[in-house]
C-alpha positions in Angstrom: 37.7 -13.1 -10.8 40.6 -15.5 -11.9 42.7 -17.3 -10.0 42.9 -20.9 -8.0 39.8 -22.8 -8.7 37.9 -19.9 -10.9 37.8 -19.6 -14.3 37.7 -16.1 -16.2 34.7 -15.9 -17.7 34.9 -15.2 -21.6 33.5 -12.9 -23.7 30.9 -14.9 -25.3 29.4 -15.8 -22.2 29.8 -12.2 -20.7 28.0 -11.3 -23.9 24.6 -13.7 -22.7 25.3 -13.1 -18.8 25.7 -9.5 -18.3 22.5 -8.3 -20.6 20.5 -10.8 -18.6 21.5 -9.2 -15.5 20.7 -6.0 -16.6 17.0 -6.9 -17.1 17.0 -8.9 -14.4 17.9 -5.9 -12.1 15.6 -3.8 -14.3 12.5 -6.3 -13.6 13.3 -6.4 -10.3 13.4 -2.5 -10.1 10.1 -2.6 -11.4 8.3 -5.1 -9.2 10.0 -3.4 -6.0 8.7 0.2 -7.5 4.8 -1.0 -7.7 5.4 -3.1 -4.5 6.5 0.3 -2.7 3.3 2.3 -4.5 0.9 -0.6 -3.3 2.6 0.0 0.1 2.1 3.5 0.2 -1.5 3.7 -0.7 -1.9 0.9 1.8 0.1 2.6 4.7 -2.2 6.2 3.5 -5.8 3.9 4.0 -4.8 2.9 7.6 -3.6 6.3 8.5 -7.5 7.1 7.6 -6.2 9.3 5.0 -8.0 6.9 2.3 -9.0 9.4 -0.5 -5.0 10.8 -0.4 -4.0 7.4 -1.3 -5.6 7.9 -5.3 -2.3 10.8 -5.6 0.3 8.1 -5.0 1.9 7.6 -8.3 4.6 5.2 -9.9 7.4 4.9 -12.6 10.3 3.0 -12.9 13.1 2.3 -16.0 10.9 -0.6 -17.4 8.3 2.1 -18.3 10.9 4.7 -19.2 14.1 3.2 -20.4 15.8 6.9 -20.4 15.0 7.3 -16.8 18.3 6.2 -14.8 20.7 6.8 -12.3 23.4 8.3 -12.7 25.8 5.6 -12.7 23.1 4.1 -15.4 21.3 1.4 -13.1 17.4 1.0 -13.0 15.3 2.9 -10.6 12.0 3.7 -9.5 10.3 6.7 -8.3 6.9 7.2 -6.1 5.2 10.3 -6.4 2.3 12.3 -5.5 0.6 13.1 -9.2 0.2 16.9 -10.1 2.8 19.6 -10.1 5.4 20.3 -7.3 3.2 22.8 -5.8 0.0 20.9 -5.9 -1.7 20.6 -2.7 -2.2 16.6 -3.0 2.1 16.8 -3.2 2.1 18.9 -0.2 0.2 16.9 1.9 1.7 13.4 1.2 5.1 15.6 1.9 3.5 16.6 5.5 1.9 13.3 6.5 4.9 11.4 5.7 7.6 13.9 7.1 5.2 15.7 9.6 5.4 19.9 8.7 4.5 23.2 10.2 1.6 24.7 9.0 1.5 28.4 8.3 -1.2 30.8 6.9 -0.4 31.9 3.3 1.4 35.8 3.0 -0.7 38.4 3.6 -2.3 36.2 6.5 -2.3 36.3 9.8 -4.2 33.2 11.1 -5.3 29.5 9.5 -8.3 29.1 10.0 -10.6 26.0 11.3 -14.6 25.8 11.0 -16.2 24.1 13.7 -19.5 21.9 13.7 -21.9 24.5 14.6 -21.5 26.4 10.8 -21.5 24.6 7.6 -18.0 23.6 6.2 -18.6 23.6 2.3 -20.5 25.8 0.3 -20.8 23.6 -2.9 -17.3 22.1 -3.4 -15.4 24.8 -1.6 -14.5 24.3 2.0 -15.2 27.0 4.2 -13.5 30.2 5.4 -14.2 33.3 6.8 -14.3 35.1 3.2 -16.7 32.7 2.3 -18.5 32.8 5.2 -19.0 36.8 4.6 -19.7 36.2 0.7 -22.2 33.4 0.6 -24.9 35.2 3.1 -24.3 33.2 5.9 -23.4 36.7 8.0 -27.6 36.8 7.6 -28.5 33.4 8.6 -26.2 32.7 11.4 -24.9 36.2 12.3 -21.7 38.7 11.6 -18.1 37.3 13.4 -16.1 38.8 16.3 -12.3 38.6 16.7 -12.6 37.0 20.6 -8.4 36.6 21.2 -7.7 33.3 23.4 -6.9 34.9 27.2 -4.6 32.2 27.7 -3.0 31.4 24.7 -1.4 33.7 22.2 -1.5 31.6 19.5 -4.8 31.0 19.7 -8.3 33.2 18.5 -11.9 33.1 17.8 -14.2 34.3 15.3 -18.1 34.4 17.3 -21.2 34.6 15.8 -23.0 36.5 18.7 -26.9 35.8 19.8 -27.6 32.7 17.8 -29.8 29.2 18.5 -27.8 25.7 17.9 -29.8 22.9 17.1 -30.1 20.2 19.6 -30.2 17.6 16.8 -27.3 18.3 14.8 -25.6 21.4 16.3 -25.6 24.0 13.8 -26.3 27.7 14.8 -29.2 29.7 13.1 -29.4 34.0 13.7 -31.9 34.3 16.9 -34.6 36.6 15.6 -37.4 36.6 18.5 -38.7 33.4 19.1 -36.3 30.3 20.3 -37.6 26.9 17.7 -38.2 24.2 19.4 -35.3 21.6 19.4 -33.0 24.9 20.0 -31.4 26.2 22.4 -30.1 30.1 22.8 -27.0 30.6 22.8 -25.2 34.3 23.7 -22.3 33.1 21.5 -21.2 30.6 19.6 -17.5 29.7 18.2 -17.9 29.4 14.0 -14.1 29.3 13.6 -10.8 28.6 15.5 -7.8 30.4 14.7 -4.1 29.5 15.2 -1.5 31.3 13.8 0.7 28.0 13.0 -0.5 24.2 13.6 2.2 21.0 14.0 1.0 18.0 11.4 2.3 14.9 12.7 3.4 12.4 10.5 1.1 9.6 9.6 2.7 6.9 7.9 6.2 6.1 7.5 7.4 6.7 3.9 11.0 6.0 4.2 10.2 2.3 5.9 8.4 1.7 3.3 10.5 2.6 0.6 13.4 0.4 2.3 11.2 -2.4 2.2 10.4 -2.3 -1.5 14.2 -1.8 -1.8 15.2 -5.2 0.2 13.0 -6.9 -2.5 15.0 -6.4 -5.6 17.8 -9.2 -5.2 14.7 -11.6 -4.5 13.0 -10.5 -7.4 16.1 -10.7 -9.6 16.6 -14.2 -8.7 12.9 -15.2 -9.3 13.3 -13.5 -13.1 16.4 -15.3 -13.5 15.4 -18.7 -12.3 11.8 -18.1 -14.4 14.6 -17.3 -17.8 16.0 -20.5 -17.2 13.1 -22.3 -16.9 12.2 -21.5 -19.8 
């Protein structure tokens, strides 16, 4: 700016300033970027989502000098590591935006295990195909379709003449005799069915992201003061 009072500035100081503000607003980029992935993580752990919080990822144009915008300023990117598709990238995407749940094509219902029936076998979580396929149709019983009376959405899958543990709830095939510490039970609920659920969102990605944003003058200054320090 020239004019009364200014001076133009010349090209050998442009030639000092201007690349000193370009790392300047490069550093600051990159502080703002691990502040916002710090946040993140730490807004997953209080939602009680702790072990989600791992998935939360970071880059910025420090790390990647190619990676730009398109008007060729620094910037910084969270994300949830793994492909597009990945389920840890799905779920970030549904706890910080909230999502309707549907069950997969070719599926009618999503399906919820409840305490009385184990909900792993090994490392896989439980469903009603591995219910069928890992012999628990012997030890607790085969599953009836009970449809909710009252709500349409909802359904049942009942393991029928069964006795539930007092101690820690789980149901067991009634064959004669009741154990003791058991009670009988005519029926018992092994899964819930809904044919959509709402997730609500859990944290509040986009606040966090505009904090780490309001950062970056701060921590331009603080790399140009420390430059000139030096």
């Amino acid at each position: 700016m020239a004019g009364r009072g200014y001076k133009r500035v010349g090209k050998p100081m442009a030639a000092v300033v201007l690349p000193q503000l370009r790392r300047a607003a490069v550093v600051a980029n990159a502080r703002a970027t691990k502040q916002a992935k710090e946040d993140t993580r730490r807004a997953i752990q209080q939602a009680g989502l702790g072990r989600l919080a791992g998935a939360v990822g970071a880059i910025s144009t420090a790390q990647r000098s190619r990676l730009r915008s398109r008007t060729g300023g620094a910037i910084g990117i969270i994300y949830a590591r793994g492909k597009t598709e990945s389920r840890a990238n799905q779920t970030l995407l549904a706890y910080s935006q909230g999502a309707d749940i549907f069950p997969n094509a070719g599926k009618q219902w999503l399906a919820f295990p409840t305490s009385a029936i184990p909900t792993r076998v090994g490392r896989k979580k439980m469903t009603p195909k591995l219910y069928r396929s890992s012999g628990l149709v012997s030890s607790i019983g085969k599953l009836r379709f009970v449809p909710d009376a009252k709500k349409g959405n909802v359904a049942y899958l009942v393991a029928h003449k069964v006795t539930v543990s007092r101690r820690t709830g789980r149901a067991k095939a009634r064959n004669g005799k009741v154990p003791r510490g058991s009670d009988a039970k005519r029926d018992v609920v092994a899964f819930v069915l809904l044919k959509y659920t709402r997730r609500a969102r859990r944290f509040d990605q986009a606040r966090v992201m505009s904090a780490a944003n309001d950062m970056q003058p701060a921590f331009a200054a603080d790399y140009i003061a420390s430059q000139r320090a030096a």
